[in-house]
C-alpha atoms as an extended CHARMM CRD file, in Angstrom:
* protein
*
       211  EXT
         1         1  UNK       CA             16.6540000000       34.3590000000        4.3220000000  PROA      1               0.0000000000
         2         2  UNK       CA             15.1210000000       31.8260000000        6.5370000000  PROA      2               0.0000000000
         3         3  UNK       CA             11.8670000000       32.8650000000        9.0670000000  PROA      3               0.0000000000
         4         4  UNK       CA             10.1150000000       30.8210000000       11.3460000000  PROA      4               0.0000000000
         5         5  UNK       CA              6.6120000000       33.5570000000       11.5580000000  PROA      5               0.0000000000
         6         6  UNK       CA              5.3070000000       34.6500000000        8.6110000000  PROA      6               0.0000000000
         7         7  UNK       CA              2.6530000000       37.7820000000        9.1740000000  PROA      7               0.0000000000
         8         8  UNK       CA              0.5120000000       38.7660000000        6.1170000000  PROA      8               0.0000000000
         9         9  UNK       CA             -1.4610000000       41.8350000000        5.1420000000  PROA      9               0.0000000000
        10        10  UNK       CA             -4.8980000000       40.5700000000        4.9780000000  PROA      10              0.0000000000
        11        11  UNK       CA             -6.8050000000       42.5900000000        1.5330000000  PROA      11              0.0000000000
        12        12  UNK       CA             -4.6610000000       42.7140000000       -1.5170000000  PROA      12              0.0000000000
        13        13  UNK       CA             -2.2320000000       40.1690000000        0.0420000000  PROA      13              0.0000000000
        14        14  UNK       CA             -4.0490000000       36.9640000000        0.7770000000  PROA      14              0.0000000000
        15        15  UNK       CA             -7.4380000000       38.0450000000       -0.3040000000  PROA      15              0.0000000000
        16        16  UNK       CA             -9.3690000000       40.0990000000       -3.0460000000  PROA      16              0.0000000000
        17        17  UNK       CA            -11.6020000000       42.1940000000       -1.1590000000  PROA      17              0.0000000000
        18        18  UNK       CA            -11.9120000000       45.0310000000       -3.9630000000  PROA      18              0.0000000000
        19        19  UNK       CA            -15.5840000000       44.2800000000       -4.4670000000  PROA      19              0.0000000000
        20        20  UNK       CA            -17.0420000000       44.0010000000       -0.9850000000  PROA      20              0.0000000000
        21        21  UNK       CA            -15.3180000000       47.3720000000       -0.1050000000  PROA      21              0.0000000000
        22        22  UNK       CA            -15.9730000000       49.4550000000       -3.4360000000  PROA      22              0.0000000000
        23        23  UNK       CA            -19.9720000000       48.4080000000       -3.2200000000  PROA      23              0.0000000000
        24        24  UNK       CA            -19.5970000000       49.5770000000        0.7530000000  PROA      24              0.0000000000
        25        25  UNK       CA            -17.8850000000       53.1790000000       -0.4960000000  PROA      25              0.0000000000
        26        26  UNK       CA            -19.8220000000       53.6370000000       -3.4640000000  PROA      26              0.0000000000
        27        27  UNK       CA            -23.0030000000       53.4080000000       -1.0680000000  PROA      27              0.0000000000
        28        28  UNK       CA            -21.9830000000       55.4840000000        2.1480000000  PROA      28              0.0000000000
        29        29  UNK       CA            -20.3270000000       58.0150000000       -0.7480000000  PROA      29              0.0000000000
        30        30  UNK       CA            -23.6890000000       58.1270000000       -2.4600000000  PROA      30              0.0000000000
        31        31  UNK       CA            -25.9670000000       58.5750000000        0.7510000000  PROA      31              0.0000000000
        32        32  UNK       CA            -23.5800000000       61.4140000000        1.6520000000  PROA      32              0.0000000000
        33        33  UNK       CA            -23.3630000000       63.4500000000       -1.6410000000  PROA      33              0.0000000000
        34        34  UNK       CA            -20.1920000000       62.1310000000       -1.9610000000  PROA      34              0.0000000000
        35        35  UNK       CA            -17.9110000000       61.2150000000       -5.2440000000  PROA      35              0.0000000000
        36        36  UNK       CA            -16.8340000000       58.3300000000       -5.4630000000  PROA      36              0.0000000000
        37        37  UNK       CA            -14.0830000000       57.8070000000       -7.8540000000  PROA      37              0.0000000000
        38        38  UNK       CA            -12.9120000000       53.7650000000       -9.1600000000  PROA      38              0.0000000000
        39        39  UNK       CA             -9.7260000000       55.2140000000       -9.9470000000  PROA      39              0.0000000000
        40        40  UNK       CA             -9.0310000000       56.4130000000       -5.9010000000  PROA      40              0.0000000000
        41        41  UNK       CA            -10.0130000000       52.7250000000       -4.8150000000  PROA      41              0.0000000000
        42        42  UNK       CA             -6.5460000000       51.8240000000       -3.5710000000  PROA      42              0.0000000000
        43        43  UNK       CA             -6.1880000000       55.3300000000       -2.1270000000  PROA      43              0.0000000000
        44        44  UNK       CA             -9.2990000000       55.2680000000       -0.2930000000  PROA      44              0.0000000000
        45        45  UNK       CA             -8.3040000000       51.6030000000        1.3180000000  PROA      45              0.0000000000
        46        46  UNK       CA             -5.6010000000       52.7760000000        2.6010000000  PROA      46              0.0000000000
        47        47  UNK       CA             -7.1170000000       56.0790000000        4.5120000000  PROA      47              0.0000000000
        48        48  UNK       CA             -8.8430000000       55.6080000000        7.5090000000  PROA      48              0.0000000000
        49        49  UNK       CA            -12.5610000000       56.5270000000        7.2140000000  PROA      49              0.0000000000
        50        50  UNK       CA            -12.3280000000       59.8860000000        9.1930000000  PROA      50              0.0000000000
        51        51  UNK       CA            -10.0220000000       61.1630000000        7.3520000000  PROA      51              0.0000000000
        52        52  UNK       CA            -12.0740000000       60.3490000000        3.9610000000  PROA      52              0.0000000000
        53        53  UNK       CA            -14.9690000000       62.0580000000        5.7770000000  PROA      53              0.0000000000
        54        54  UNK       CA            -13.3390000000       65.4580000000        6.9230000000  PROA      54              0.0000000000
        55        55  UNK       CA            -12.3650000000       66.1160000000        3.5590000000  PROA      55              0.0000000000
        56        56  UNK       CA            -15.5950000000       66.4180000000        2.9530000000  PROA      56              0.0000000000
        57        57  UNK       CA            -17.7330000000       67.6020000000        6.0780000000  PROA      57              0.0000000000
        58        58  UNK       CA            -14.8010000000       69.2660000000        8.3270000000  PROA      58              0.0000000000
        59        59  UNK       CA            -16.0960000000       68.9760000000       11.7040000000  PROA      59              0.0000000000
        60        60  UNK       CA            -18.7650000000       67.0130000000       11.9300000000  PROA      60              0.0000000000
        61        61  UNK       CA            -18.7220000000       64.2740000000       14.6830000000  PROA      61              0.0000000000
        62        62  UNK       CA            -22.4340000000       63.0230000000       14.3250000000  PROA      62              0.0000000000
        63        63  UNK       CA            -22.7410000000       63.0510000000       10.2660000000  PROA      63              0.0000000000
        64        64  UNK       CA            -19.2320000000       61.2110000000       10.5930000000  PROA      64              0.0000000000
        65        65  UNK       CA            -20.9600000000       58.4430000000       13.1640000000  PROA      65              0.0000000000
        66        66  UNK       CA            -23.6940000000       58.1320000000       10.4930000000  PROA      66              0.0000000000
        67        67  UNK       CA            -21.6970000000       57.8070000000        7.6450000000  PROA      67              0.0000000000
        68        68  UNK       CA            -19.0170000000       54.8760000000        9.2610000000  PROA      68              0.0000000000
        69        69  UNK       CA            -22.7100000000       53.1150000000       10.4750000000  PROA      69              0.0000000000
        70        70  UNK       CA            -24.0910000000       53.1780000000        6.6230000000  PROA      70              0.0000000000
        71        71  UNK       CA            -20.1380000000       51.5150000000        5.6640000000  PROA      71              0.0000000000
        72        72  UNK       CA            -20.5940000000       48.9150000000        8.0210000000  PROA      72              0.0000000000
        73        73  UNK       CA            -24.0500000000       48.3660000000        7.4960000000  PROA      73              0.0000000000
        74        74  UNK       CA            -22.9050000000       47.3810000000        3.5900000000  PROA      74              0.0000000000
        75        75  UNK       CA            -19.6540000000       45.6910000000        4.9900000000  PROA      75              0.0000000000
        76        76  UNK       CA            -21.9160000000       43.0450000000        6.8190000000  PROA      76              0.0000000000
        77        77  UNK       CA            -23.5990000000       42.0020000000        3.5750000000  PROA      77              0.0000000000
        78        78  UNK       CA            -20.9990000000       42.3870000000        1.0840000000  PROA      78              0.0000000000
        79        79  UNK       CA            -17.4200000000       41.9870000000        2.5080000000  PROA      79              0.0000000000
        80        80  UNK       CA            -17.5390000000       38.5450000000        3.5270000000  PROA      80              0.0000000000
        81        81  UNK       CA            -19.6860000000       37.0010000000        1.0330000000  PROA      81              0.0000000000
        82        82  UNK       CA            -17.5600000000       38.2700000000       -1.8000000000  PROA      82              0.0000000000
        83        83  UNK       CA            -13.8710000000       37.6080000000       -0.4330000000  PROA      83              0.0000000000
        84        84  UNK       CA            -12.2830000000       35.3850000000       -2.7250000000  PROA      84              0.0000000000
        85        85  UNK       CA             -8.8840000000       34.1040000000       -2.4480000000  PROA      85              0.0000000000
        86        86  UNK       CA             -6.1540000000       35.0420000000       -4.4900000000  PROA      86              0.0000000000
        87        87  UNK       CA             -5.5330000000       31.6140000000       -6.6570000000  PROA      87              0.0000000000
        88        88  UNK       CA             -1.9580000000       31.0810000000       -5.1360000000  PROA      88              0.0000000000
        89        89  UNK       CA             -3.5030000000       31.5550000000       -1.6860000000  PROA      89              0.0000000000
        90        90  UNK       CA             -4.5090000000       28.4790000000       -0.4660000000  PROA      90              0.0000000000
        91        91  UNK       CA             -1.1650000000       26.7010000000       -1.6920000000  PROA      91              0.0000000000
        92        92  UNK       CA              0.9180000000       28.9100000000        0.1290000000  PROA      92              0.0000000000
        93        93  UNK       CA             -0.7350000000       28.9690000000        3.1870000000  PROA      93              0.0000000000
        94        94  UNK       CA             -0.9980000000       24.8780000000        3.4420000000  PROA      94              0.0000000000
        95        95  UNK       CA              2.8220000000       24.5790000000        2.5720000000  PROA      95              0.0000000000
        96        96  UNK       CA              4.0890000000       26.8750000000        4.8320000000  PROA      96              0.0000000000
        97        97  UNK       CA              1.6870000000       25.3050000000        7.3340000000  PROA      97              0.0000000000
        98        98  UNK       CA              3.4860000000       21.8440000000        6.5760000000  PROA      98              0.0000000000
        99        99  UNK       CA              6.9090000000       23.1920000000        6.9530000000  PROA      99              0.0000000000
       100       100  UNK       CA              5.9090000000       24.1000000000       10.5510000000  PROA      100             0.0000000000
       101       101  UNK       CA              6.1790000000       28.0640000000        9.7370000000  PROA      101             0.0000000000
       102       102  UNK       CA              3.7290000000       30.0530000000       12.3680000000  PROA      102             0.0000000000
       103       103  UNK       CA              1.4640000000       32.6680000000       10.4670000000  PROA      103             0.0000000000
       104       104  UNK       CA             -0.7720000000       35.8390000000       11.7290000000  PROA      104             0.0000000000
       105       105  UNK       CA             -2.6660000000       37.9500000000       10.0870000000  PROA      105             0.0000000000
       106       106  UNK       CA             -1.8400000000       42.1900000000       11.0810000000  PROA      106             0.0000000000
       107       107  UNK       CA             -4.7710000000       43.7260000000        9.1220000000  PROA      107             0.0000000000
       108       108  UNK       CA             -6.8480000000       47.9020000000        9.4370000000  PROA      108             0.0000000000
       109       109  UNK       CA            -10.1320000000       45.0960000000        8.2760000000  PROA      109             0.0000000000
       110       110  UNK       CA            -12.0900000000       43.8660000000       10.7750000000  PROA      110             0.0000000000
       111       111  UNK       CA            -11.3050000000       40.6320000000       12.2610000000  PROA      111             0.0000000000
       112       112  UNK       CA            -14.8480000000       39.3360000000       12.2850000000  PROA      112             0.0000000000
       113       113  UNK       CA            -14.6740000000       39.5860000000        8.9080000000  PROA      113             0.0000000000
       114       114  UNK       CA            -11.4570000000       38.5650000000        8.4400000000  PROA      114             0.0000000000
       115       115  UNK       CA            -12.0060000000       35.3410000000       10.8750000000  PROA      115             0.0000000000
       116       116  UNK       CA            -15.3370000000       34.8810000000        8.7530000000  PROA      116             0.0000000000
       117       117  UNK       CA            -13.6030000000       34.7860000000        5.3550000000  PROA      117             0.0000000000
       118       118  UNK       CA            -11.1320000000       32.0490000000        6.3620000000  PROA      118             0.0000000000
       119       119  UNK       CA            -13.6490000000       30.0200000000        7.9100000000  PROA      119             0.0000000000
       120       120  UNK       CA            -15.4310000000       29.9230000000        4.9500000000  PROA      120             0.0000000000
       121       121  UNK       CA            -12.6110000000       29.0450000000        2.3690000000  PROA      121             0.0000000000
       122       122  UNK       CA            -11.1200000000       26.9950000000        5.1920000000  PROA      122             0.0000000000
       123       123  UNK       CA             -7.8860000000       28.4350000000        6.3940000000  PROA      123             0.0000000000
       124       124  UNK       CA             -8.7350000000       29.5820000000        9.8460000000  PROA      124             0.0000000000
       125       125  UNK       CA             -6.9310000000       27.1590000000       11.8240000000  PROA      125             0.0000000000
       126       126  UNK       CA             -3.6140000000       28.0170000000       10.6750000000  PROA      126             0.0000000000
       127       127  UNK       CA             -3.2540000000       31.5830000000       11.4710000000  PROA      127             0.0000000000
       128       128  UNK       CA             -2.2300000000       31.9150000000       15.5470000000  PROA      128             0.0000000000
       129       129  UNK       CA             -3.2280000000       35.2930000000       15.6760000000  PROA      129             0.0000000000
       130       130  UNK       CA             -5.3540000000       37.8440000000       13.9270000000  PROA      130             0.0000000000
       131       131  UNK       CA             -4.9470000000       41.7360000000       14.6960000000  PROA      131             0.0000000000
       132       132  UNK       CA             -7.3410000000       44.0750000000       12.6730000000  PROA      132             0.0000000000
       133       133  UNK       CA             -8.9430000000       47.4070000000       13.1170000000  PROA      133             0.0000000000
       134       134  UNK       CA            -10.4360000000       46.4880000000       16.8600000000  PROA      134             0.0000000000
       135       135  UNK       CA             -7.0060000000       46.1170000000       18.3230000000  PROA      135             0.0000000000
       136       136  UNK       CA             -4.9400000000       48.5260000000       16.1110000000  PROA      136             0.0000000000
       137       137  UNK       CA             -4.8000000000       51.3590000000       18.5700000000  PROA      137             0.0000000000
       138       138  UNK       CA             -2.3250000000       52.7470000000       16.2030000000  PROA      138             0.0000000000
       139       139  UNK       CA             -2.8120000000       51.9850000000       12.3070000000  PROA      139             0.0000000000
       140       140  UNK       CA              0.0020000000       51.2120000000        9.8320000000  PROA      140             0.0000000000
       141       141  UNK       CA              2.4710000000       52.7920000000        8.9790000000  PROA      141             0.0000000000
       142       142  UNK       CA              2.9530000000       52.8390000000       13.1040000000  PROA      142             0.0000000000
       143       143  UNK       CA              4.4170000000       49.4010000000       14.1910000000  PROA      143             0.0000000000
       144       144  UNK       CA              1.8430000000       48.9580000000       16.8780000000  PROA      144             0.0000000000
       145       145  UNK       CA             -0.2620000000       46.5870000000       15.2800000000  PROA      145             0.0000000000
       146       146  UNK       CA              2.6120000000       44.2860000000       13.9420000000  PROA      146             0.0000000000
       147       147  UNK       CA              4.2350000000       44.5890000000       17.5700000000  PROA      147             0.0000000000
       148       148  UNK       CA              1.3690000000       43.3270000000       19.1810000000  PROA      148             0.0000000000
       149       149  UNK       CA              1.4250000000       40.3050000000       16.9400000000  PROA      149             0.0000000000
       150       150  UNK       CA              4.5950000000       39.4980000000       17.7740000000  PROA      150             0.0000000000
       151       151  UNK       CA              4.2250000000       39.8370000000       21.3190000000  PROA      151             0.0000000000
       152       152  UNK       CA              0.8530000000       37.6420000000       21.2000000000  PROA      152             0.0000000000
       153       153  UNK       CA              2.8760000000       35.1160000000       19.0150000000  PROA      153             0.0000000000
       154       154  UNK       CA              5.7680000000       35.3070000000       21.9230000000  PROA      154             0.0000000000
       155       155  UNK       CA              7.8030000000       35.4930000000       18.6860000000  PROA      155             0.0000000000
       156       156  UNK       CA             11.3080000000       37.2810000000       18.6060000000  PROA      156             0.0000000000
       157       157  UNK       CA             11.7050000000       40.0500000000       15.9060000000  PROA      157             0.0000000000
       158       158  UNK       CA             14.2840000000       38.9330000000       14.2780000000  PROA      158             0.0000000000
       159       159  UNK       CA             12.2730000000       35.4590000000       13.2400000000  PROA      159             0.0000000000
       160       160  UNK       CA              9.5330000000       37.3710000000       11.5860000000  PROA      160             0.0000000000
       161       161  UNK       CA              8.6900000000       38.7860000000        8.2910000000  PROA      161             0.0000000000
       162       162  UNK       CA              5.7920000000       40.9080000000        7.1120000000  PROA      162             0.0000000000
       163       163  UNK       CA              4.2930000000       40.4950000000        3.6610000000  PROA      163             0.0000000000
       164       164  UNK       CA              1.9730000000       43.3610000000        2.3320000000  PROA      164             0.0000000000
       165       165  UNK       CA              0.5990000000       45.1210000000       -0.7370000000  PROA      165             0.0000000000
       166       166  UNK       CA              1.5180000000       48.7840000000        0.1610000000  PROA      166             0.0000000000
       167       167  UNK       CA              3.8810000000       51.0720000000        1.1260000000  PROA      167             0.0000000000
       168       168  UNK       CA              2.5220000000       51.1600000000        4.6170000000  PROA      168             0.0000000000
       169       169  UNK       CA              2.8750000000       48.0240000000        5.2520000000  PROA      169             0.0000000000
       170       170  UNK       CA              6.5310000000       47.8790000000        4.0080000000  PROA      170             0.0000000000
       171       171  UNK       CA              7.3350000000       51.3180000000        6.3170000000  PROA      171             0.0000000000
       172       172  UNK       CA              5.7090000000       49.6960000000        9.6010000000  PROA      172             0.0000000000
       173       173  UNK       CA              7.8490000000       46.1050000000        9.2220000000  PROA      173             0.0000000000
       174       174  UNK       CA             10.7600000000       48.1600000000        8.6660000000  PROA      174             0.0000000000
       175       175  UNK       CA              9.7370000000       50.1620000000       11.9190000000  PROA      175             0.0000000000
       176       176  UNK       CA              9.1440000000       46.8650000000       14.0720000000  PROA      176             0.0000000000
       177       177  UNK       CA             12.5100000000       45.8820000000       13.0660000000  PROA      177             0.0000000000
       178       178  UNK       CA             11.3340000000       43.0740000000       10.9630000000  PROA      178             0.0000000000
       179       179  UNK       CA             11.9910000000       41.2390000000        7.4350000000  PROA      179             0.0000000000
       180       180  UNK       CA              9.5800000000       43.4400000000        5.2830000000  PROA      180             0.0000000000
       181       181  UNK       CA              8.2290000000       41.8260000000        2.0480000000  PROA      181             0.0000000000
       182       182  UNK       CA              6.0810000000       43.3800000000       -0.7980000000  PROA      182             0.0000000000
       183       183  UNK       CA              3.4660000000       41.4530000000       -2.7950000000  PROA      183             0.0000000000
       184       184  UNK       CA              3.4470000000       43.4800000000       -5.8820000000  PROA      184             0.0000000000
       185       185  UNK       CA              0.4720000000       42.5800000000       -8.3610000000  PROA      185             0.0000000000
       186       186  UNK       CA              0.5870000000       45.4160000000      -10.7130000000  PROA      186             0.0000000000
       187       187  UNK       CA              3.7940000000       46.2630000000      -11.2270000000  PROA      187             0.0000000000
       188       188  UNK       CA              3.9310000000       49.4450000000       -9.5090000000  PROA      188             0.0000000000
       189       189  UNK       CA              6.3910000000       48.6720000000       -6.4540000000  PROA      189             0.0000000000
       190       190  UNK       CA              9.4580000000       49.1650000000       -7.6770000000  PROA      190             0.0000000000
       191       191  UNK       CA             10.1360000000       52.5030000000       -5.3570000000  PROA      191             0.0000000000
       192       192  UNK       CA              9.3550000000       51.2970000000       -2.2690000000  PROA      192             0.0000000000
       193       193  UNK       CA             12.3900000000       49.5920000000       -0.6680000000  PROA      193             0.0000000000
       194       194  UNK       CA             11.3650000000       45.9550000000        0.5160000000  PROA      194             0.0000000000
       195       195  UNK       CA             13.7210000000       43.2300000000        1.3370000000  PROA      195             0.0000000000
       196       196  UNK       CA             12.0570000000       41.6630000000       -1.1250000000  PROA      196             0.0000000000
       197       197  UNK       CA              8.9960000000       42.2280000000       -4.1340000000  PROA      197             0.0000000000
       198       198  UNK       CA              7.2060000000       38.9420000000       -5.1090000000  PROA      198             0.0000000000
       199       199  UNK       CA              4.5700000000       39.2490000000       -7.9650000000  PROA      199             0.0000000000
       200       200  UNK       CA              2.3610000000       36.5460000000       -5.6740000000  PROA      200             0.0000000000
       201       201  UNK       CA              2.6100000000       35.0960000000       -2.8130000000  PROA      201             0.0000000000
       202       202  UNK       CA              4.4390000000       32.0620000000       -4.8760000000  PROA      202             0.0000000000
       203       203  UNK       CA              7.5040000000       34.0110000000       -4.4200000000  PROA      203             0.0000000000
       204       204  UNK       CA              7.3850000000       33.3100000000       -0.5620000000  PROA      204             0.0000000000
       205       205  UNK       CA              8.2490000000       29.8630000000       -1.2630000000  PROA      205             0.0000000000
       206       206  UNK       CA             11.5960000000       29.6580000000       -2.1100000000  PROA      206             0.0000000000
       207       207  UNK       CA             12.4800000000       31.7960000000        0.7800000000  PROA      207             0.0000000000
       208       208  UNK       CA             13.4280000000       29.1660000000        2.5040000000  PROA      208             0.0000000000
       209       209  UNK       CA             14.6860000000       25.3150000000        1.4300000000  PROA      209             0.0000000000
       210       210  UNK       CA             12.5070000000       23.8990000000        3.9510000000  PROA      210             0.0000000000
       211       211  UNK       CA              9.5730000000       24.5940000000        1.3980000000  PROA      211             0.0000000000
């Protein structure tokens, strides 16, 4: 299958965020009388904040306010600073570049820090568009993120493929109407119905024989 926009999860998928984001949960957990569990990690990425919270302290607006400020407090020292790319990364990104495929990132991070982190390991300049948390008025699994891409990209649906770690990301590419594929690391994948499961993002690249 041959795509001319290629739109990428941001952590899991292009980048190894695990440590910035554990040593920001393990801290807001901690100040909260919270447990934090290592095993949950992937679970807890892929809830948003509030709901973590209300599991916990049901109903309240101003402890929640608190405990999102003490995250992003950590976030700003340790997200961006200990980003590292996944080793494929890099050589994906520049030969897909080459071929004259466009790329976006659709991402529930934050896109300072997700415009910081490729500034610093140089890949900024070939993403067209970055969506993250600040203009996700809906969160994955909705579409509304990766439709707003597309429409920023003045792309056409049918041109496009998303590639992501998680079954959220598969279920809102299938609900844009786009190619949907799943970078599966672990192993773990083989339920979730993809076009496609890649073990890295080396799999992208015989996609299509321009690469």
């Amino acid at each position: 299958m041959r795509y001319s926009t290629y739109i990428f999860d941001f952590d899991n998928t292009l980048f190894d965020t695990r440590g910035g984001y554990e040593a920001c949960y393990r801290k807001a957990f901690r100040i909260f009388g919270m447990a934090y569990d290592p095993s949950k990690y992937y679970q807890y990425i892929r809830t948003p904040l509030h709901a973590i919270f209300e599991k916990h302290y049901p109903g309240c607006p101003c402890k929640y306010r608190e405990f999102v400020a003490e995250f992003m407090k950590e976030a700003e020292n340790s997200v961006v600073d200990t980003a590292v790319p996944f080793p494929e990364t890099a050589e994906c990104i520049e030969k897909l570049a080459d071929s004259g495929k466009r790329m976006a990132i659709v991402s529930g991070s934050y896109e300072s820090y997700i415009y910081d982190i490729l500034e610093n390991n140089g890949l900024r300049g070939h993403f067209g568009t970055v969506i993250g948390y600040e203009n996700s008025l809906l969160p994955k699994p909705d579409p509304y993120p990766i439709n707003f891409c597309i429409r920023n990209l003045g792309a056409r649906p049918s041109e496009c493929v998303y590639i992501g770690d998680s079954p959220d990301d598969i279920t809102a590419a299938e609900r844009a109407g786009i190619g949907k594929i799943l970078v599966d690391r672990h192993g773990v994948g083989g339920e979730i119905e993809a076009d496609r499961i890649i073990s890295d993002l080396t799999g992208l690249l015989d996609l299509d024989q321009s690469l």
